[in-house]
BATI-370105 format. One record per residue (C-alpha): residue number from 1; residue in three letters; y, x, z. Coordinates in Angstrom, 1 decimal, decimal comma, padded with zeros to 4 digits, always signed. Layout:
<sites>
- NUM ALA Y X Z $
...
</sites>
This chain:
<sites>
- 1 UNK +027,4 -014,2 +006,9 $
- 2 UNK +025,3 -013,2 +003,6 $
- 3 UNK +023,8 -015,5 +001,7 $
- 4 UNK +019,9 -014,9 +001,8 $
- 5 UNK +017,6 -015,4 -001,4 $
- 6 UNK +013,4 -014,4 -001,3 $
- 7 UNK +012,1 -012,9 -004,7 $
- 8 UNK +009,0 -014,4 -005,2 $
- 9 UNK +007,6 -017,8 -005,4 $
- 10 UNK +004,0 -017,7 -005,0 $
- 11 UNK +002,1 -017,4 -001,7 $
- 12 UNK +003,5 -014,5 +000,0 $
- 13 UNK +007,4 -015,9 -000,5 $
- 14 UNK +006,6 -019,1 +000,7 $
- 15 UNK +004,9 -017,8 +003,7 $
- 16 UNK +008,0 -015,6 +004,3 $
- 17 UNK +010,2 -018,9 +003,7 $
- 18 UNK +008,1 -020,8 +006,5 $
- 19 UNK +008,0 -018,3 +008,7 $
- 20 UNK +011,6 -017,3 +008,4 $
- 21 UNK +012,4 -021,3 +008,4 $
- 22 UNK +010,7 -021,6 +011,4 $
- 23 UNK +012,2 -018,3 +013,8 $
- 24 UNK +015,8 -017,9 +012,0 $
- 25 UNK +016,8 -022,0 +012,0 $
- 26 UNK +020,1 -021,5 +011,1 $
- 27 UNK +019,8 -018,9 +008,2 $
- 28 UNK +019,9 -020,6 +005,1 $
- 29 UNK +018,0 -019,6 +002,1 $
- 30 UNK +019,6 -020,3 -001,2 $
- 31 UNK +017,0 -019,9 -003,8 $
- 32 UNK +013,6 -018,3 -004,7 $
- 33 UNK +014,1 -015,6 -007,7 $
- 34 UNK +011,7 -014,8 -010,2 $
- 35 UNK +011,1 -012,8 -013,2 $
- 36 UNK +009,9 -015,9 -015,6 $
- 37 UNK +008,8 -019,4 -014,6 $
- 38 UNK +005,5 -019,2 -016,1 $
- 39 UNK +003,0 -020,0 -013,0 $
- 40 UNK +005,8 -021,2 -010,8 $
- 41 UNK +007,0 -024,3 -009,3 $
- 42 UNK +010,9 -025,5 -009,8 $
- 43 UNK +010,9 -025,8 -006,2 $
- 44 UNK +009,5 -024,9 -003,3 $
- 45 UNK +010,1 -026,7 +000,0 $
- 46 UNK +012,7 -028,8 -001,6 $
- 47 UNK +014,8 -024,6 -002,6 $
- 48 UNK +014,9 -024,3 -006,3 $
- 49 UNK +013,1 -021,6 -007,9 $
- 50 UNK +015,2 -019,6 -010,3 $
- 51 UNK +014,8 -016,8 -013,3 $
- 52 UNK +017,2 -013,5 -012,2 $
- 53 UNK +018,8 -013,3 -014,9 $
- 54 UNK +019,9 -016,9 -014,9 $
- 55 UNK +020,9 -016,7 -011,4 $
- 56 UNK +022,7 -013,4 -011,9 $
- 57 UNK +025,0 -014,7 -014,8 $
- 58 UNK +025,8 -017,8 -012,6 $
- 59 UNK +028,1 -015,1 -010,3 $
- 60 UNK +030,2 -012,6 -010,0 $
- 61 UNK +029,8 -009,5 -008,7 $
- 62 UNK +031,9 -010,2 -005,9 $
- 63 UNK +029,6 -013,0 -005,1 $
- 64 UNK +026,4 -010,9 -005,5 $
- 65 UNK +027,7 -008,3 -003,4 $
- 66 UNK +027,1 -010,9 -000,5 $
- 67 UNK +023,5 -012,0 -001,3 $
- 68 UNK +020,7 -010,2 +000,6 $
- 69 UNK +017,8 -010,5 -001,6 $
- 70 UNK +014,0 -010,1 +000,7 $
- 71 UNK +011,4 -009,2 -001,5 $
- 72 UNK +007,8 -011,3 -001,0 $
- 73 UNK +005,5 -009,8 -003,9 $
- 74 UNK +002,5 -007,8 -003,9 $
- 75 UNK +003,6 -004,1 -003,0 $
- 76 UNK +002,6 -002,5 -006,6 $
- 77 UNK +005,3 -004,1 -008,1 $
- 78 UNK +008,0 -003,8 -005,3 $
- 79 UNK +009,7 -001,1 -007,3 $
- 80 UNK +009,6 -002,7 -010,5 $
- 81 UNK +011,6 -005,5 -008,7 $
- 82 UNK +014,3 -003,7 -007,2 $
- 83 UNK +014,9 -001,6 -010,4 $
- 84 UNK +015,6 -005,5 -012,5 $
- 85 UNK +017,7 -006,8 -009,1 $
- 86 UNK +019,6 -003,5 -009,5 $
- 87 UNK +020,4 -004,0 -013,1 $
- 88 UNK +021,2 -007,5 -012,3 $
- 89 UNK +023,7 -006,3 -010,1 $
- 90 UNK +021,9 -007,2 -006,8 $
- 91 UNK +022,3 -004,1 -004,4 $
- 92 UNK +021,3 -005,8 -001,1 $
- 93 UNK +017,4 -005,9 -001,1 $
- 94 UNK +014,9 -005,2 +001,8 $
- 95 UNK +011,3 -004,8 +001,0 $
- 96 UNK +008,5 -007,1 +003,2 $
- 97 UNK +006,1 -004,6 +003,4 $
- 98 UNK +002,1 -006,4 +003,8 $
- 99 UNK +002,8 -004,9 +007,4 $
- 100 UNK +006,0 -006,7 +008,2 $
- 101 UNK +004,9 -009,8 +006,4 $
- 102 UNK +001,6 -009,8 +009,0 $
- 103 UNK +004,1 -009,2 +011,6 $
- 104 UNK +006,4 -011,8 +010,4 $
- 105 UNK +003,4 -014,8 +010,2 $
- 106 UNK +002,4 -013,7 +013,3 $
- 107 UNK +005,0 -014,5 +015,0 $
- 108 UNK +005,2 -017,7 +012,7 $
- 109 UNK +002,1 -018,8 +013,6 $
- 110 UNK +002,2 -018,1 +017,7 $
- 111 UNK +005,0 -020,5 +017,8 $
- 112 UNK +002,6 -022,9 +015,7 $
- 113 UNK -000,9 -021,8 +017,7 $
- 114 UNK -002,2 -022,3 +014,4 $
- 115 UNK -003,6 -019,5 +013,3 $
- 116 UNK -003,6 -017,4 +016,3 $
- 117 UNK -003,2 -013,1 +015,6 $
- 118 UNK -006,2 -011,2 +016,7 $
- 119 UNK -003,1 -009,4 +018,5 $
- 120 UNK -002,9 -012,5 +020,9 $
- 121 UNK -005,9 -011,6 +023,0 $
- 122 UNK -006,6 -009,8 +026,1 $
- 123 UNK -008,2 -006,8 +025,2 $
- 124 UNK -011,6 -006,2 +026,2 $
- 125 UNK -014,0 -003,4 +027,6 $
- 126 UNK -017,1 -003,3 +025,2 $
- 127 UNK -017,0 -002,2 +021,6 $
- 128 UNK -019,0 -003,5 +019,3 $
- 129 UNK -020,3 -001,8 +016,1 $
- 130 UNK -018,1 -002,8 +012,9 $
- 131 UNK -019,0 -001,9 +009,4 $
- 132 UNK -016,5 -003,3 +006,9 $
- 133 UNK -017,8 -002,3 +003,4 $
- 134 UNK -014,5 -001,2 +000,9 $
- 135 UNK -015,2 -002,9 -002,6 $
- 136 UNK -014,4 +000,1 -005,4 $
- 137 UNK -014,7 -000,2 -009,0 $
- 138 UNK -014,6 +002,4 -011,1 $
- 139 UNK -011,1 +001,7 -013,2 $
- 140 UNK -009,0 +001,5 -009,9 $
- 141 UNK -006,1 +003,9 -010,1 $
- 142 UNK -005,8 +006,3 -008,0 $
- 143 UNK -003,7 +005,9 -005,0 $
- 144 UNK -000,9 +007,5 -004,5 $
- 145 UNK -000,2 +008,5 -001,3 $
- 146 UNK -003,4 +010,1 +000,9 $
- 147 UNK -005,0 +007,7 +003,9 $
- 148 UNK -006,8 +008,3 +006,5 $
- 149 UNK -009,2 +005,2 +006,7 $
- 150 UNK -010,9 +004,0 +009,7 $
- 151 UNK -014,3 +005,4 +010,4 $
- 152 UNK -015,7 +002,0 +010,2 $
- 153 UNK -015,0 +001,4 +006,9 $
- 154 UNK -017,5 +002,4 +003,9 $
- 155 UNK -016,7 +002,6 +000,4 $
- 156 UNK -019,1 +000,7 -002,1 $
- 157 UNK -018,9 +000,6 -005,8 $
- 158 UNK -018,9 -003,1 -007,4 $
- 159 UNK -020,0 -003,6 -010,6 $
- 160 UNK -021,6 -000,2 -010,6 $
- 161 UNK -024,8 -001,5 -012,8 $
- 162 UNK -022,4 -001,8 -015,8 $
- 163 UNK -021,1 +002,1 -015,8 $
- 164 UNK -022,6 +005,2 -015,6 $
- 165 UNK -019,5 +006,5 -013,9 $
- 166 UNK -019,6 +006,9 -010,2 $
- 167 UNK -016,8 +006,2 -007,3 $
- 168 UNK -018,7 +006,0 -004,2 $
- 169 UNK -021,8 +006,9 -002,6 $
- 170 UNK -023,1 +003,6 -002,4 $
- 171 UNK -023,8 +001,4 -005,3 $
- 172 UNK -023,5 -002,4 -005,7 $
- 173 UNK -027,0 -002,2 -007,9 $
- 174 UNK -029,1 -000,8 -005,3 $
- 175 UNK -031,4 -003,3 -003,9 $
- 176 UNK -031,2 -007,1 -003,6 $
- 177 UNK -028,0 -007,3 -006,0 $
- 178 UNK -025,7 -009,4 -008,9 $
- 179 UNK -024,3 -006,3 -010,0 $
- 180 UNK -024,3 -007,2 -013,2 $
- 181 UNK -022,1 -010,5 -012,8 $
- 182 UNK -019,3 -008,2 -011,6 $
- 183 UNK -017,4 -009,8 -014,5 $
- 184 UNK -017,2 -013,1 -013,1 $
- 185 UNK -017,7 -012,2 -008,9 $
- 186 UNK -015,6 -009,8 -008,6 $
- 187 UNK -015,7 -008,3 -005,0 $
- 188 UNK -018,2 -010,7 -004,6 $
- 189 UNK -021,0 -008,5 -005,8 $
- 190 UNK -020,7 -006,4 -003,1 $
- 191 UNK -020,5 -008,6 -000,4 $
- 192 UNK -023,7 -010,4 -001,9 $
- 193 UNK -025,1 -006,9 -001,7 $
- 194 UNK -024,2 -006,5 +002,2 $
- 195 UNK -026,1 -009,9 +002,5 $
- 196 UNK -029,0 -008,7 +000,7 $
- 197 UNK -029,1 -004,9 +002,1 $
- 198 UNK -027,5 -005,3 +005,5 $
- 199 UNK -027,1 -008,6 +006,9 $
- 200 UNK -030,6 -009,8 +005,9 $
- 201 UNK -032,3 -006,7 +007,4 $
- 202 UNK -034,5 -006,3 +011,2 $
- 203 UNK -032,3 -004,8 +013,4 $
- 204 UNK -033,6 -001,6 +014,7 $
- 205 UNK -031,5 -000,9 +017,3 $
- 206 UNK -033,5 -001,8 +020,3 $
- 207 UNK -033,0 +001,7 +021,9 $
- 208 UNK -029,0 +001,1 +021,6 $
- 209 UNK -026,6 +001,3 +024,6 $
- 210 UNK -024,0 -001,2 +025,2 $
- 211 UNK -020,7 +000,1 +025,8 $
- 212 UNK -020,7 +000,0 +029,8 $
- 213 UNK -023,8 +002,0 +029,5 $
- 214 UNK -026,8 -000,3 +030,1 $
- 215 UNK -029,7 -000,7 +027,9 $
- 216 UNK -029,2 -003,1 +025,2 $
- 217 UNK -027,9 -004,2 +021,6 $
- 218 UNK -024,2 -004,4 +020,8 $
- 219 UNK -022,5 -007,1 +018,7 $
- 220 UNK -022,5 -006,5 +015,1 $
- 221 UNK -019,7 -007,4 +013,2 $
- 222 UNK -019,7 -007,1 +009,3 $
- 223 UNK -017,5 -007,4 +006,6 $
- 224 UNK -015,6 -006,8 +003,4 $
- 225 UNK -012,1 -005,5 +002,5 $
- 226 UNK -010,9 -004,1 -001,0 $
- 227 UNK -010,4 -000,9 -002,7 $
- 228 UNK -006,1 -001,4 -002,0 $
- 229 UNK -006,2 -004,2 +000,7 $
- 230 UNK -008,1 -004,0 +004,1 $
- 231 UNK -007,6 -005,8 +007,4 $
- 232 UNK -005,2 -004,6 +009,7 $
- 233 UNK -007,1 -004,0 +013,2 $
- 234 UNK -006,3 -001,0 +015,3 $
- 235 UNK -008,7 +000,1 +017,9 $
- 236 UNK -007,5 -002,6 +020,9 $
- 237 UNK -007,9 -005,3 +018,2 $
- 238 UNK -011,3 -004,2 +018,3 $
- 239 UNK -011,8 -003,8 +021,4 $
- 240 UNK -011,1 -007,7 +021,7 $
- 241 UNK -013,6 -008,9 +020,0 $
- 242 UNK -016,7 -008,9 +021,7 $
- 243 UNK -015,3 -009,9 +024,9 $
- 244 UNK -013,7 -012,7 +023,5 $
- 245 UNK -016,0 -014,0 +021,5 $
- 246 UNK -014,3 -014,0 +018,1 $
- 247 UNK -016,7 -015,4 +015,4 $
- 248 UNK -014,0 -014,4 +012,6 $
- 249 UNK -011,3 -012,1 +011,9 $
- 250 UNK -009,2 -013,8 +008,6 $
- 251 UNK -006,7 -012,6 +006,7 $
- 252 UNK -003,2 -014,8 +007,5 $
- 253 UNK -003,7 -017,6 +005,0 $
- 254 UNK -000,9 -017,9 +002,3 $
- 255 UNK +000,3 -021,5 +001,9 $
- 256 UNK +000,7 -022,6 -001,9 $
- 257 UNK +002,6 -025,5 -002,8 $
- 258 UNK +001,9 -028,8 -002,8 $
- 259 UNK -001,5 -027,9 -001,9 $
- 260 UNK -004,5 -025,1 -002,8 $
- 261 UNK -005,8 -027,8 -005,1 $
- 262 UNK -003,1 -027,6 -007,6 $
- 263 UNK -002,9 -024,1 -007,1 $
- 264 UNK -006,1 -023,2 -008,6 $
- 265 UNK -005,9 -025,5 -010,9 $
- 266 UNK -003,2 -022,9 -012,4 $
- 267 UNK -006,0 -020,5 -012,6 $
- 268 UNK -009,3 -022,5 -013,4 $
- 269 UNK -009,9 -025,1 -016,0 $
- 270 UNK -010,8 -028,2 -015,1 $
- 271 UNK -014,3 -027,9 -016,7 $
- 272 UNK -015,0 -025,1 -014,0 $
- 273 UNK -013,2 -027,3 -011,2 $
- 274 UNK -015,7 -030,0 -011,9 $
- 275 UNK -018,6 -027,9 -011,8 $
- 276 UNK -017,9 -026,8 -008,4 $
- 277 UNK -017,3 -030,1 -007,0 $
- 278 UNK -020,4 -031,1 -008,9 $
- 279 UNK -021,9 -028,1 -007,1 $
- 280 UNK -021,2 -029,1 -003,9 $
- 281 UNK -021,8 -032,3 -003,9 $
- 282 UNK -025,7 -031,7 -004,7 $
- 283 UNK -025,9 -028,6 -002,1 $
- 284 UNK -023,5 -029,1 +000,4 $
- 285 UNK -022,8 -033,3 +000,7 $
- 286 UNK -021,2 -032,6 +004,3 $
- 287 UNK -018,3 -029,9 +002,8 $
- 288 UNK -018,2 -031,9 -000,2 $
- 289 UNK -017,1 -034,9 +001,6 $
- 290 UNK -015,3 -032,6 +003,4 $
- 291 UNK -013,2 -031,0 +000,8 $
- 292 UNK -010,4 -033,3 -000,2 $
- 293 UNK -008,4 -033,3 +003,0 $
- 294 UNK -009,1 -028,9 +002,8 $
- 295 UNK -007,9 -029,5 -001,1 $
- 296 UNK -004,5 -031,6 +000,2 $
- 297 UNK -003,5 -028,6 +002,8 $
- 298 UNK -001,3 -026,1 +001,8 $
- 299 UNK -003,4 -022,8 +003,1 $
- 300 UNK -005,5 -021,1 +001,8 $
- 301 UNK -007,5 -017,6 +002,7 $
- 302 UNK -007,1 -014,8 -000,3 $
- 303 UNK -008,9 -011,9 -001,4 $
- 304 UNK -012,2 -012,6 -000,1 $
- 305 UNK -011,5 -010,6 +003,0 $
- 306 UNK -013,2 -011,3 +006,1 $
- 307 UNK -015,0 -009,5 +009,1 $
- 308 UNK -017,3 -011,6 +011,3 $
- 309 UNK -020,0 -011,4 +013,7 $
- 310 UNK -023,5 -010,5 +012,2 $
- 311 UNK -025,1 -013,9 +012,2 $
- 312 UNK -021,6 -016,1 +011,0 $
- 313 UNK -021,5 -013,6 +007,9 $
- 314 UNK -025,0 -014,3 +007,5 $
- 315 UNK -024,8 -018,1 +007,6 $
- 316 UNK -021,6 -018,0 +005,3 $
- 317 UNK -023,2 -015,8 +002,9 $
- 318 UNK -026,5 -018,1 +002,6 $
- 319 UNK -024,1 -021,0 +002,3 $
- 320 UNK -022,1 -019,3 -000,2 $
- 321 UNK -024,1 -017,9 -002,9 $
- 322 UNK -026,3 -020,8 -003,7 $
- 323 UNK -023,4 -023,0 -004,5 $
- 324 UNK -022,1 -020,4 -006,9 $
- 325 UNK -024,9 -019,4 -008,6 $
- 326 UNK -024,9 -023,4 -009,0 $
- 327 UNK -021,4 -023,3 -010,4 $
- 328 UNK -022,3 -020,6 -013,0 $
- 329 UNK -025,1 -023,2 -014,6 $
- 330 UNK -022,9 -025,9 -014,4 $
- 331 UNK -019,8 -024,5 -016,2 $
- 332 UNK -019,3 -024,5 -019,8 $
- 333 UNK -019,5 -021,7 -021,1 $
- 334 UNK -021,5 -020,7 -018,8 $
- 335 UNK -021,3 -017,5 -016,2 $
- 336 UNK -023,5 -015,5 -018,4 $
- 337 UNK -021,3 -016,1 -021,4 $
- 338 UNK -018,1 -014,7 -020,0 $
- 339 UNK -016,5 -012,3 -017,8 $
- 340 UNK -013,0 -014,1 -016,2 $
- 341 UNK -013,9 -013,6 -012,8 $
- 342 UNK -013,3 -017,1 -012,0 $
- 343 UNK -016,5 -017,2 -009,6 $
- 344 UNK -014,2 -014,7 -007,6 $
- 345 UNK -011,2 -017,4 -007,7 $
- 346 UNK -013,8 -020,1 -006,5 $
- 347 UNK -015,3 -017,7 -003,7 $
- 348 UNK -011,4 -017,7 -001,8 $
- 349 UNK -011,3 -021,7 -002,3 $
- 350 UNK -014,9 -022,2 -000,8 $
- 351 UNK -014,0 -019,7 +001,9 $
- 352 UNK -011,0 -021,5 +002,9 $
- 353 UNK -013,7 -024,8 +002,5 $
- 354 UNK -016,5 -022,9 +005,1 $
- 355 UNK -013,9 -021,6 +007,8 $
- 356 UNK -011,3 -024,8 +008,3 $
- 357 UNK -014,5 -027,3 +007,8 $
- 358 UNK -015,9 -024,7 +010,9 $
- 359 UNK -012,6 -024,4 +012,6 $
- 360 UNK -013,5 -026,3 +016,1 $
- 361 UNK -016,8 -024,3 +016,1 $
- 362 UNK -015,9 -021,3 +015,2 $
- 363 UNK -013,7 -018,7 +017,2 $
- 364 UNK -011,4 -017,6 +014,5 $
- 365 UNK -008,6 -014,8 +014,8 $
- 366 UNK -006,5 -013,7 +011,9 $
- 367 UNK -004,2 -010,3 +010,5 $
- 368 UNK -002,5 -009,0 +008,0 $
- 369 UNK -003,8 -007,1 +005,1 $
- 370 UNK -002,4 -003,4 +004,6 $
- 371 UNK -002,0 -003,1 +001,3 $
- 372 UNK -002,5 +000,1 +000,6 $
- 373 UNK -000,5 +002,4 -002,8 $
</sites>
């Protein structure tokens, strides 16, 4: 039998690990590979995490020839990766596509009943309306392959009060709006400006039909993906949703080790940490008091992805915001003064904070995110 290394040692490999762990018992996993340690752990789940090159002058070729090498990255590097494992020697390597890792955690996670796939449920007979808002900004390269993107889902340009160059349609400056904080939000902007514009808006749908043809106002689900990552739902998945009362559709969490809390910590300073645990102890005492045992788990939601019912958007929105406009005057330097998007980092934390604090109350499904090329 080969032996079986994961390149990668962030989120999406350890997910793979655990999930790989959990439905293949008896393969054993040799290592994690990497590029360069900078960012990574020297181990993860008691595997060590190695450098290639290291690793690949520790063996023969003989001996690499029988290492199958999966590869748990981000997809826009993929091809970067094979090239090094190839010049390494390393011949054996199998993409996990964002599809096949959804797949994989799925399947993962059923056996846990965890984080249960949108997938799992019976699907239903009414359809309600979904507008998932697609966050562009105008330096996004182009893609290179042609998609043909769900009718549901709009583009909207973030940031777009700091160009003059346009990218979609419709802008994140129009209306109620922190365009202009792009720098520091991110995606964010735009799903402040579905709050603003959309969410916060009378519904004037009164003369709408249900789906079974009698007089009356469908569920609203809202939501935002990104310019290369949206959620994976195919018509049935959304034909589940109303029927079944799902509050939520999440991305799969990615777990970090040993927990989120020193994950961030890799990518905020601890002057901004502070400020948002000072933040949230003045807005939100309940999640505050809350967030250590969130802080000492390993998963955590990425990307600020999320579609949910009208009303839950709106509640997490109105939660949201305040607490990071808070953050912004509390952090030295402050928002104004700098453009690092850590607010964006601090938005995926505070999501994870909302949803598992809301877990029992909330009817929460999760799926993968297509990354798109």
């Amino acid at each position: 039998m080969m032996e079986f290394t994961i390149f990668g040692a962030q989120g999406i490999a350890l997910g793979a690990y655990q999930a790989f762990h959990s439905l293949y018992p008896n393969r054993r996993v040799c290592c994690f590979l990497v590029s360069r340690m900078e960012n990574n752990a020297p181990m993860l789940e008691g595997i060590p995490v190695l450098e290639l090159h290291k690793f690949a002058q520790s063996l023969s070729q003989d001996e690499k020839d029988k290492i199958q090498v999966l590869i748990a990255t981000p997809e826009n590097v993929m091809g970067d990766i094979e090239t090094a494992l190839e010049k390494h020697g390393f011949y054996c390597h199998t993409r996990l596509t964002a599809s096949r890792w959804a797949q994989f955690m799925g399947y993962h996670y059923i056996c846990g009943k965890r984080f249960i796939p949108v997938s799992a449920l019976p699907i239903g007979y009414h359809r309600p309306d979904i507008h998932m808002f697609m966050a562009k900004f105008y330096k996004d390269r182009p893609l290179t392959e042609n998609y043909d993107m769900p009718r549901w889902i709009t583009p909207v340009q973030a940031g777009a009060s700091l160009c003059s160059e346009r990218v979609a349609e419709l802008l994140d400056c129009d209306g109620g709006n922190i365009s202009s904080k792009n720098g520091n939000y991110s995606e964010l902007t735009v799903l402040y400006w579905i709050w603003k514009n959309r969410l916060a808006k009378e519904a004037s749908d009164n003369g709408k039909y249900s789906a079974n043809g009698e007089q009356g106002r469908r569920a609203e689900y809202y939501g935002l993906s990104h310019y290369r990552r949206i959620l994976e739902l195919s018509e049935d998945d959304i034909l589940r949703l109303e029927d079944n009362e799902v509050d939520a559709v999440l991305p799969y969490p990615m777990p970090y080790e040993p927990d989120i809390e020193e994950h961030h910590k890799r990518y905020l300073a601890e002057g901004d940490w502070k400020a948002l645990l000072t933040a949230l102890e003045e807005l939100q005492p309940e999640y505050a008091d809350a967030f250590p045992a969130v802080l000492r788990q390993q998963y955590l939601y990425n990307y600020n992805i999320i579609l949910a019912r009208k009303e839950v958007l709106a509640d997490y929105c109105g939660w949201l915001f305040p607490i990071l406009e808070r953050v912004e005057q509390l952090s030295e330097p402050k928002g104004r003064e700098r453009k690092d998007r850590y607010i964006g980092y601090m938005g995926e934390t505070l999501e994870t904070l909302y949803f598992m604090h809301n877990r029992n109350k909330l009817q929460l499904v999760y799926t993968g995110c297509r990354f798109l090329v």
